[in-house]
mmCIF file of the N, C-alpha and C atoms, coordinates in Angstrom:
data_MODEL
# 
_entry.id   MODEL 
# 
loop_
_atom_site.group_PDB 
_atom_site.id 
_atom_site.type_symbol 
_atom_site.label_atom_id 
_atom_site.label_alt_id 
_atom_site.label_comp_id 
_atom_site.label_asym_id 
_atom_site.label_entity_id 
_atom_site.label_seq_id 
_atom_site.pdbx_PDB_ins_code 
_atom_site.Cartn_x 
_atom_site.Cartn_y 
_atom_site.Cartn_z 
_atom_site.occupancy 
_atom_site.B_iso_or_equiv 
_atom_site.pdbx_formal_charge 
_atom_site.auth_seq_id 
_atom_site.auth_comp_id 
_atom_site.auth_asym_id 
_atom_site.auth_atom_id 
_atom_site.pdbx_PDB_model_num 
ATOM 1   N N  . UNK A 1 1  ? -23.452 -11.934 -24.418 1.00 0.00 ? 1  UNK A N  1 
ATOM 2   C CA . UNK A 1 1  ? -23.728 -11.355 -23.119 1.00 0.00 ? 1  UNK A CA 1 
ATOM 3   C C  . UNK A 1 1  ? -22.700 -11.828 -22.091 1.00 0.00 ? 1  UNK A C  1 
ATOM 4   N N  . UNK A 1 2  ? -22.247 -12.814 -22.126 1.00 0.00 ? 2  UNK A N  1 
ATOM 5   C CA . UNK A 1 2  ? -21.594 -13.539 -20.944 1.00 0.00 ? 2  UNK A CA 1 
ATOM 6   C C  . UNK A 1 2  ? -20.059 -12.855 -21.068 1.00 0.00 ? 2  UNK A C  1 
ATOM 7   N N  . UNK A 1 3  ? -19.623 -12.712 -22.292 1.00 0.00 ? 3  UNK A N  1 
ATOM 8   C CA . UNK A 1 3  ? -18.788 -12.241 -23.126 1.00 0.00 ? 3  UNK A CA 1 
ATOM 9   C C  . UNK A 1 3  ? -18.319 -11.395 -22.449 1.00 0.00 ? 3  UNK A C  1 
ATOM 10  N N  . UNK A 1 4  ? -19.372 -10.057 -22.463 1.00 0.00 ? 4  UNK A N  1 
ATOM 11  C CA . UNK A 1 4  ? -19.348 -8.476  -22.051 1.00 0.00 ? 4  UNK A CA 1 
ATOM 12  C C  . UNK A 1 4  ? -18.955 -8.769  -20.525 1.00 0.00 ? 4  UNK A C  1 
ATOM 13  N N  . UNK A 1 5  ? -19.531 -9.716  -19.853 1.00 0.00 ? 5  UNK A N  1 
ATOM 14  C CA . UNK A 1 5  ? -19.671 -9.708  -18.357 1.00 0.00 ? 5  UNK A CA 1 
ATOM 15  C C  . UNK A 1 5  ? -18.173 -9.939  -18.075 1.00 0.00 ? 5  UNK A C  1 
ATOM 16  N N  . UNK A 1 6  ? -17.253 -10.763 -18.867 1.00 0.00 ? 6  UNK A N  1 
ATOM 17  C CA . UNK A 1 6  ? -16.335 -11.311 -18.340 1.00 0.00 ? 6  UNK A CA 1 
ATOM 18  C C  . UNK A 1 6  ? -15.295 -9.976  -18.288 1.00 0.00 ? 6  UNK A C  1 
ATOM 19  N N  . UNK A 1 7  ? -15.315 -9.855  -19.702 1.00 0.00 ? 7  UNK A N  1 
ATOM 20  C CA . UNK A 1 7  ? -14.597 -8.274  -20.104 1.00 0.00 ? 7  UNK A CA 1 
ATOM 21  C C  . UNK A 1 7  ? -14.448 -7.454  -19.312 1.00 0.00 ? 7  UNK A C  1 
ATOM 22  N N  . UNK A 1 8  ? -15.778 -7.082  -18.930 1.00 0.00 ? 8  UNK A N  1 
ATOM 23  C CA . UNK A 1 8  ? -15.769 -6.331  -17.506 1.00 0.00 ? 8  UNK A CA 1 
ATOM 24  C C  . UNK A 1 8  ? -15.342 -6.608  -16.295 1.00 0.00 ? 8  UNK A C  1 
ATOM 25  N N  . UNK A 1 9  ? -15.311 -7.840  -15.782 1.00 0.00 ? 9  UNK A N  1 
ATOM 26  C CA . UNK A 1 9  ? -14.588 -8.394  -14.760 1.00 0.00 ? 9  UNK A CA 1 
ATOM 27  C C  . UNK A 1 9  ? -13.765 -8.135  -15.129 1.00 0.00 ? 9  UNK A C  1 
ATOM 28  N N  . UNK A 1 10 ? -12.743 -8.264  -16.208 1.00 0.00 ? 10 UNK A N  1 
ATOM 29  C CA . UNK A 1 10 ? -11.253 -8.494  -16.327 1.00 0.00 ? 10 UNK A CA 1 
ATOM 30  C C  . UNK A 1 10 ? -10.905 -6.719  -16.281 1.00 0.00 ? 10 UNK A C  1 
ATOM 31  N N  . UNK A 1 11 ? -11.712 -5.828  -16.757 1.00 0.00 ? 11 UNK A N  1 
ATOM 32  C CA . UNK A 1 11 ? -11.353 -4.465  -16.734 1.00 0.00 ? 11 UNK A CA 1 
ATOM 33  C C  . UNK A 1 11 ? -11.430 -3.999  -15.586 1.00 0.00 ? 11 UNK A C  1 
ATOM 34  N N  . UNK A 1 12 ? -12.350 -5.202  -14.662 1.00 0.00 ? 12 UNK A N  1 
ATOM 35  C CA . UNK A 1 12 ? -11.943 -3.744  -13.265 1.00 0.00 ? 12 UNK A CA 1 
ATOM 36  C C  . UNK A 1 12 ? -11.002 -4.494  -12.447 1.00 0.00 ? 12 UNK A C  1 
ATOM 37  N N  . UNK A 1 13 ? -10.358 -5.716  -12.513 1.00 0.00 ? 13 UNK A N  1 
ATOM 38  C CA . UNK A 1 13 ? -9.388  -6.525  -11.998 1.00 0.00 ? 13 UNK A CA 1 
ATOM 39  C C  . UNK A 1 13 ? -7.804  -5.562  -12.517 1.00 0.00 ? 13 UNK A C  1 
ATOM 40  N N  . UNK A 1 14 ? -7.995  -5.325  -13.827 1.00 0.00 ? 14 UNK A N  1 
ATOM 41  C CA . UNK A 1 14 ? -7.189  -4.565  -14.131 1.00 0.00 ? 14 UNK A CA 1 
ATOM 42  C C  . UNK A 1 14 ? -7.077  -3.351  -13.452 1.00 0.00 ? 14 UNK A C  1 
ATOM 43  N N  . UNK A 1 15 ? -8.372  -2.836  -13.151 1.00 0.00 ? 15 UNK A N  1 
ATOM 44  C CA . UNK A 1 15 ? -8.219  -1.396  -12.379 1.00 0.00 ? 15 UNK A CA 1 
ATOM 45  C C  . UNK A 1 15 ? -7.511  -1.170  -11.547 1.00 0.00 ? 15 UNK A C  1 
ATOM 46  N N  . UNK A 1 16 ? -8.206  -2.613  -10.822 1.00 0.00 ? 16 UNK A N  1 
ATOM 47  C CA . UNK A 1 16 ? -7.785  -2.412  -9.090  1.00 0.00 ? 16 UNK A CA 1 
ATOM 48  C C  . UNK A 1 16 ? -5.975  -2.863  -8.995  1.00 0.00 ? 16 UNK A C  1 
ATOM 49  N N  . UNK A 1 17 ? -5.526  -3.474  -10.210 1.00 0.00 ? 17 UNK A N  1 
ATOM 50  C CA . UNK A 1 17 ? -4.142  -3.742  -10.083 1.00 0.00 ? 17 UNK A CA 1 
ATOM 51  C C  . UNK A 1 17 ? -3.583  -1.983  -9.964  1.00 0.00 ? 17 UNK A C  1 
ATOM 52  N N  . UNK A 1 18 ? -4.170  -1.198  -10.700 1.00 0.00 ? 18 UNK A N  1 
ATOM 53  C CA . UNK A 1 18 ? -3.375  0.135   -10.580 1.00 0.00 ? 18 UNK A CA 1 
ATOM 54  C C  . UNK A 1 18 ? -3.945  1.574   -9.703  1.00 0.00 ? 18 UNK A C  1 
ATOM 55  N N  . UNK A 1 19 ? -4.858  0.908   -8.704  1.00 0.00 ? 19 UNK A N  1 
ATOM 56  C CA . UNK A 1 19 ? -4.751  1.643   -7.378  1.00 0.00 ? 19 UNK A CA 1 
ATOM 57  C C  . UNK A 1 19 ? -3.156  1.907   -6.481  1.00 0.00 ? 19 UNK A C  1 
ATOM 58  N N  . UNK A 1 20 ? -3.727  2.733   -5.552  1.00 0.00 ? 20 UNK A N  1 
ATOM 59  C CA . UNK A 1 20 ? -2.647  3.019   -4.773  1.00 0.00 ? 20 UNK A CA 1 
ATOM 60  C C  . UNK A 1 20 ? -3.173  2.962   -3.972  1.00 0.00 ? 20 UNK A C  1 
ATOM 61  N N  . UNK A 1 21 ? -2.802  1.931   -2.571  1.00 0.00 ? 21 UNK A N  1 
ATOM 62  C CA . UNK A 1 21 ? -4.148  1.757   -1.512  1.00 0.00 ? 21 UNK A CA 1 
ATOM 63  C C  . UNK A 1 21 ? -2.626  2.542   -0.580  1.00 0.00 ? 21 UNK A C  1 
ATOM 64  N N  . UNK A 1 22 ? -3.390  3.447   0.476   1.00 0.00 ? 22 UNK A N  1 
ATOM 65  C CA . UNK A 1 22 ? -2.524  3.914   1.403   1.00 0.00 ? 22 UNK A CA 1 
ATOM 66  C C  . UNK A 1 22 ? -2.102  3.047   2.520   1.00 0.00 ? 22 UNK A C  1 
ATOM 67  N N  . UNK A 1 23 ? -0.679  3.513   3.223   1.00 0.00 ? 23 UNK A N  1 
ATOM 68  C CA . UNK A 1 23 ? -0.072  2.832   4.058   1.00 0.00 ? 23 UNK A CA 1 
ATOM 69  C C  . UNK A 1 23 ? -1.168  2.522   5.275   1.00 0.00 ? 23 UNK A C  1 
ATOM 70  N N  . UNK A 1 24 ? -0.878  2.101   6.334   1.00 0.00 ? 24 UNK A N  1 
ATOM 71  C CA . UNK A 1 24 ? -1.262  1.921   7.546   1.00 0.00 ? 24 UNK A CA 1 
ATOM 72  C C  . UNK A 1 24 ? -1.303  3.490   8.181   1.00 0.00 ? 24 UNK A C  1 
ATOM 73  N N  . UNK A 1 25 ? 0.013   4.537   8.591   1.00 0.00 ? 25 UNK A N  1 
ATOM 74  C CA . UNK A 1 25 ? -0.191  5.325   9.194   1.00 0.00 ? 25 UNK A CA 1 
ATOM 75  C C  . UNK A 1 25 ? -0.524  6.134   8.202   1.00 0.00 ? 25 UNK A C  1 
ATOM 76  N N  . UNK A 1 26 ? -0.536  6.202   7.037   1.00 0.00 ? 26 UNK A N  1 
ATOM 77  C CA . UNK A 1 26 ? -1.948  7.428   6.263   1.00 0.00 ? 26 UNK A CA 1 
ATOM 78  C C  . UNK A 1 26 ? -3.038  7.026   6.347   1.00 0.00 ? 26 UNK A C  1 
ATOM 79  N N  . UNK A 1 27 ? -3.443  6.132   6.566   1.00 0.00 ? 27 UNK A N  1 
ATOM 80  C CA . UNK A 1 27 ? -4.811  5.745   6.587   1.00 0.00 ? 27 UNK A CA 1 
ATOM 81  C C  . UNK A 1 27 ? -5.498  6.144   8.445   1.00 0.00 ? 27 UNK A C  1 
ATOM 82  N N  . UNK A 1 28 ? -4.306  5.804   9.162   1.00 0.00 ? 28 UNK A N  1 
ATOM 83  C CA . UNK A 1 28 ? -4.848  6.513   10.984  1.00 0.00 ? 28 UNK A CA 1 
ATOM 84  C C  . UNK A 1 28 ? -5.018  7.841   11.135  1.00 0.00 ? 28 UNK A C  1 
ATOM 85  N N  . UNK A 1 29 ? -4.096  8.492   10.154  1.00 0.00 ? 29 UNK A N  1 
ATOM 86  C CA . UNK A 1 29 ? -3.727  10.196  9.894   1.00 0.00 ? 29 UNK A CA 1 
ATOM 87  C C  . UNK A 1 29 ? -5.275  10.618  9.146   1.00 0.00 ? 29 UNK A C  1 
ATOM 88  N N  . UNK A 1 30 ? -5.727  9.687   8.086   1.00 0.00 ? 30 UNK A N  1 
ATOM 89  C CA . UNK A 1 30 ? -6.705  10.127  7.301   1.00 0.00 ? 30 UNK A CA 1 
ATOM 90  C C  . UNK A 1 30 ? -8.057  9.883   8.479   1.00 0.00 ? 30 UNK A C  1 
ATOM 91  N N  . UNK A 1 31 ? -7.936  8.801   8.937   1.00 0.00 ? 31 UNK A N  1 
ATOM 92  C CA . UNK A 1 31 ? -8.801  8.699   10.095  1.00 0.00 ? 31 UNK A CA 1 
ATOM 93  C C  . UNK A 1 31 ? -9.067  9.296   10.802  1.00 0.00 ? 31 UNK A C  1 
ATOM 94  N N  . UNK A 1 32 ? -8.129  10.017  11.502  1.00 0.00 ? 32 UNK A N  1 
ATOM 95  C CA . UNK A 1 32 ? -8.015  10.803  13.234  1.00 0.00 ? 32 UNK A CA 1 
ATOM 96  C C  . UNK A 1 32 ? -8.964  12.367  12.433  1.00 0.00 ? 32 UNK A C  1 
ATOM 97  N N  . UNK A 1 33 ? -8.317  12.496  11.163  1.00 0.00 ? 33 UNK A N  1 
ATOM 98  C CA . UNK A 1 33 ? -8.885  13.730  10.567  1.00 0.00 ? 33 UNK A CA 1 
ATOM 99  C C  . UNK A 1 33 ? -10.282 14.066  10.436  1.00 0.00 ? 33 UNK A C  1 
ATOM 100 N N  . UNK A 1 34 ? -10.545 12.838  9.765   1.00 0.00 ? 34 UNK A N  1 
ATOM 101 C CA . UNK A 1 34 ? -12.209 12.499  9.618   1.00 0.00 ? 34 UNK A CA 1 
ATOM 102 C C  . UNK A 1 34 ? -12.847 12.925  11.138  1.00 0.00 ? 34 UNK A C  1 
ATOM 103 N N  . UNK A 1 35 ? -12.871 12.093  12.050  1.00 0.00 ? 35 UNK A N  1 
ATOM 104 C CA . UNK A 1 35 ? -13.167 12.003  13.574  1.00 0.00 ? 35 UNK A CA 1 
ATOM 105 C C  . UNK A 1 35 ? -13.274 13.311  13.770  1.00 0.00 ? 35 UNK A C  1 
ATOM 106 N N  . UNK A 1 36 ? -12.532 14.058  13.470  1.00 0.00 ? 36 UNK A N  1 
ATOM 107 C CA . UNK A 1 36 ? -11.887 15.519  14.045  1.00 0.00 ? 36 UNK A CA 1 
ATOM 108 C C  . UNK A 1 36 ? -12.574 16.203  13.364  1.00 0.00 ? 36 UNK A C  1 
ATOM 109 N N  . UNK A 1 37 ? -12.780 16.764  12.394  1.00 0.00 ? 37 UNK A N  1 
ATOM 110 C CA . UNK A 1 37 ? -13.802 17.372  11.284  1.00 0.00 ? 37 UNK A CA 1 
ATOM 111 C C  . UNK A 1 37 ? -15.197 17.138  11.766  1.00 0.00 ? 37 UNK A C  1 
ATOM 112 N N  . UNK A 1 38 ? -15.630 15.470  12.024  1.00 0.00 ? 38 UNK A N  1 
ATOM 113 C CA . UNK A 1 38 ? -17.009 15.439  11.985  1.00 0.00 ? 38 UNK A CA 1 
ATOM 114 C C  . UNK A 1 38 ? -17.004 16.118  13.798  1.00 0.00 ? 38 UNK A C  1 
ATOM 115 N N  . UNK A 1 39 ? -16.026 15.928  14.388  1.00 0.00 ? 39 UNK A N  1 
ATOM 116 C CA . UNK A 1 39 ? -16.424 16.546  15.762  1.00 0.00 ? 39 UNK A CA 1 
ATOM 117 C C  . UNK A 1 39 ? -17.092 18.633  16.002  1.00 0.00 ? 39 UNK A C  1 
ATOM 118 N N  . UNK A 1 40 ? -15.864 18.482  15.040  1.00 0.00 ? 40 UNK A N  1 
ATOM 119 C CA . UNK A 1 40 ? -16.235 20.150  14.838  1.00 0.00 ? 40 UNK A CA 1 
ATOM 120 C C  . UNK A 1 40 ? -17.445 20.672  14.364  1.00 0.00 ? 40 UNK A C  1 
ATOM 121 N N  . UNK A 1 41 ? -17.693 19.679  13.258  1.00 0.00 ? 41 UNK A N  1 
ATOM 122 C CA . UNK A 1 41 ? -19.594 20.100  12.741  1.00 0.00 ? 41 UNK A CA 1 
ATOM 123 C C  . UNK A 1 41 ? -20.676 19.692  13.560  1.00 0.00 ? 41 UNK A C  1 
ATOM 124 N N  . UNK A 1 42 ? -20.191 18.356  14.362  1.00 0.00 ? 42 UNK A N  1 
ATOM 125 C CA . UNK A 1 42 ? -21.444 18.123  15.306  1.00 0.00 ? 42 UNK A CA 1 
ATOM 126 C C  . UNK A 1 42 ? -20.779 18.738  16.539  1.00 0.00 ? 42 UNK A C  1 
ATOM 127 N N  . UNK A 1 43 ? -20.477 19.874  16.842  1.00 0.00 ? 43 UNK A N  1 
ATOM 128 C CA . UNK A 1 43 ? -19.934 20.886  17.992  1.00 0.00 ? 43 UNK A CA 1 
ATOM 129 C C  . UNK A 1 43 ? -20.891 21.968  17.231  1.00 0.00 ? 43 UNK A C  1 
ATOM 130 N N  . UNK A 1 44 ? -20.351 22.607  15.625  1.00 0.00 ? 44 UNK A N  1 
ATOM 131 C CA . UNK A 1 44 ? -21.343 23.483  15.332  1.00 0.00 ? 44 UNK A CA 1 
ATOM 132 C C  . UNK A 1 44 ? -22.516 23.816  14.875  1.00 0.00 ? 44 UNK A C  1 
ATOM 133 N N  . UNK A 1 45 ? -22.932 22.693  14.679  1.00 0.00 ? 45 UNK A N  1 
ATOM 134 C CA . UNK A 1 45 ? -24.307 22.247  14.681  1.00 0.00 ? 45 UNK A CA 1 
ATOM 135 C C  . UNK A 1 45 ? -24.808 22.291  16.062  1.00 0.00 ? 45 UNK A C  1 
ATOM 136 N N  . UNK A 1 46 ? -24.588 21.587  16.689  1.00 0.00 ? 46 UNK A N  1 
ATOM 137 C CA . UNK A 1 46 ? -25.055 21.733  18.401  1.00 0.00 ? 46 UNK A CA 1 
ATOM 138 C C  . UNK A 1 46 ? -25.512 23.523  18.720  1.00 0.00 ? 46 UNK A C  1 
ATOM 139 N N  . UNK A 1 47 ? -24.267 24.247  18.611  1.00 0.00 ? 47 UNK A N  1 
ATOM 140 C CA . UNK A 1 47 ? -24.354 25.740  19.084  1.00 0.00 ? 47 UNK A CA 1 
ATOM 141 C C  . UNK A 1 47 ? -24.976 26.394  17.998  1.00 0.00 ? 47 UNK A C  1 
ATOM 142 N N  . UNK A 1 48 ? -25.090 25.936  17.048  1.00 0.00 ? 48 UNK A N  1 
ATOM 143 C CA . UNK A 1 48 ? -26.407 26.847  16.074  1.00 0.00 ? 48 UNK A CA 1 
ATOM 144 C C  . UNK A 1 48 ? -27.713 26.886  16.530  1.00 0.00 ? 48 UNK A C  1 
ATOM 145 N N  . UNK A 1 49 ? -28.022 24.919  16.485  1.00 0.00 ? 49 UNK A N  1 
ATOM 146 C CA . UNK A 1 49 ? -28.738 24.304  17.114  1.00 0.00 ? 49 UNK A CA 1 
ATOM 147 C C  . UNK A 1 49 ? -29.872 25.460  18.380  1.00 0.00 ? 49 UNK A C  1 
ATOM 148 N N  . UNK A 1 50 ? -28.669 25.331  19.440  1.00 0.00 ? 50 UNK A N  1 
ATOM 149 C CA . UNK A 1 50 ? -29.365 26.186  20.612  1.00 0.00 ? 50 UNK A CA 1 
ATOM 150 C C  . UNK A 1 50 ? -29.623 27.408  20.570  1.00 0.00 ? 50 UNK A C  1 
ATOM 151 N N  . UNK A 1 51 ? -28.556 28.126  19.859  1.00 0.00 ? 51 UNK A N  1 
ATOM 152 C CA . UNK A 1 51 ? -28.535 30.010  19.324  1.00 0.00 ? 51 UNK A CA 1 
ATOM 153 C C  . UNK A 1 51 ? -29.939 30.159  18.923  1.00 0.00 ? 51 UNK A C  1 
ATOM 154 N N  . UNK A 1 52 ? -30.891 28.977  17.757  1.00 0.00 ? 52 UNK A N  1 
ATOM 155 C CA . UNK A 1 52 ? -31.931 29.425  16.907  1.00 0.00 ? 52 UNK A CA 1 
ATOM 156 C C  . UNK A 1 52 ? -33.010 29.186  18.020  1.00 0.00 ? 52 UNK A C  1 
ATOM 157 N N  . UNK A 1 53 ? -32.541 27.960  18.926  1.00 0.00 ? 53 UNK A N  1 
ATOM 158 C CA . UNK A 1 53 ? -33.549 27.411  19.524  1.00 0.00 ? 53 UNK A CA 1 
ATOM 159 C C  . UNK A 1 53 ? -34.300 28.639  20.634  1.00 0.00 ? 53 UNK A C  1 
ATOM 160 N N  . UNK A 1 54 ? -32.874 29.209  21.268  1.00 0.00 ? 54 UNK A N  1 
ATOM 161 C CA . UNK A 1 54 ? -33.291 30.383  22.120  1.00 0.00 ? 54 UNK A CA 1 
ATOM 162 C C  . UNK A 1 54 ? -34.142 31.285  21.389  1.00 0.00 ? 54 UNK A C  1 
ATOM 163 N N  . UNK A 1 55 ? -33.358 31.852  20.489  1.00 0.00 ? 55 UNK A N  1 
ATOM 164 C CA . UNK A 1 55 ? -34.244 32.490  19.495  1.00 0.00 ? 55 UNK A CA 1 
ATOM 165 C C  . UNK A 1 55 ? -35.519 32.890  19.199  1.00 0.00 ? 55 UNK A C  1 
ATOM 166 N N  . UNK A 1 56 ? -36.078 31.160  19.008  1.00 0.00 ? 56 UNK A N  1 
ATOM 167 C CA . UNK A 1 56 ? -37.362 31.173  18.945  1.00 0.00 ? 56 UNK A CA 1 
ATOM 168 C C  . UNK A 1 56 ? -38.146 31.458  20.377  1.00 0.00 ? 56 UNK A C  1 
ATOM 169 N N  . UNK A 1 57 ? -37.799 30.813  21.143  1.00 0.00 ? 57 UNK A N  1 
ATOM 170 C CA . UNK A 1 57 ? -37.783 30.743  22.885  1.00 0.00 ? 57 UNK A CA 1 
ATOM 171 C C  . UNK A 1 57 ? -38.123 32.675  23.266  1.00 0.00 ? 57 UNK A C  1 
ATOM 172 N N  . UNK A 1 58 ? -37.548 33.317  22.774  1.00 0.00 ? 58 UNK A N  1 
ATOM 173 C CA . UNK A 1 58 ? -37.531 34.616  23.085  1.00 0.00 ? 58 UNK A CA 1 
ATOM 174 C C  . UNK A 1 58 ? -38.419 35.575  21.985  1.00 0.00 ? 58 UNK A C  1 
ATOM 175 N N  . UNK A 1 59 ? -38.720 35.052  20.587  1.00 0.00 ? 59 UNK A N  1 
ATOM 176 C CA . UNK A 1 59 ? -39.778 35.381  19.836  1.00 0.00 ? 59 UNK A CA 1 
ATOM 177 C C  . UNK A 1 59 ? -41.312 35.163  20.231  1.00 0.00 ? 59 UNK A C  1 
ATOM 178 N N  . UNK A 1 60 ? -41.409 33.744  21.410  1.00 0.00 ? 60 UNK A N  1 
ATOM 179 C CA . UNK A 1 60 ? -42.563 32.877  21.329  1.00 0.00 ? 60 UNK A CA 1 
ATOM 180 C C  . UNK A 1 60 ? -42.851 32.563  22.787  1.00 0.00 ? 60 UNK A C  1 
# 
């Protein structure tokens, strides 16, 4: 058992030797993107949001 455990440590030590971790400015670029995306869904979420809300408002 202890055996298996180590193995495995050593296989994902190995892993992580053959990542590719991104630079500094891909990682602000990958950032700013994220930010920007989630702004747009919680923008269209918001205006769905109110479109259904009226909606109902004018059914009820």
């Amino acid at each position: 058992m202890i055996n298996k455990i180590k193995a495995f440590f050593n296989d994902v030590v190995k892993e992580m030797k053959k990542v590719t971790w991104p630079t500094k400015d891909e990682l602000k670029e990958s950032t700013y993107v994220v930010i920007a995306v989630c702004l747009i869904f919680a923008a269209l979420t918001y205006v769905i949001d109110m479109a259904i809300t009226q909606a109902f408002k004018g059914i009820f």
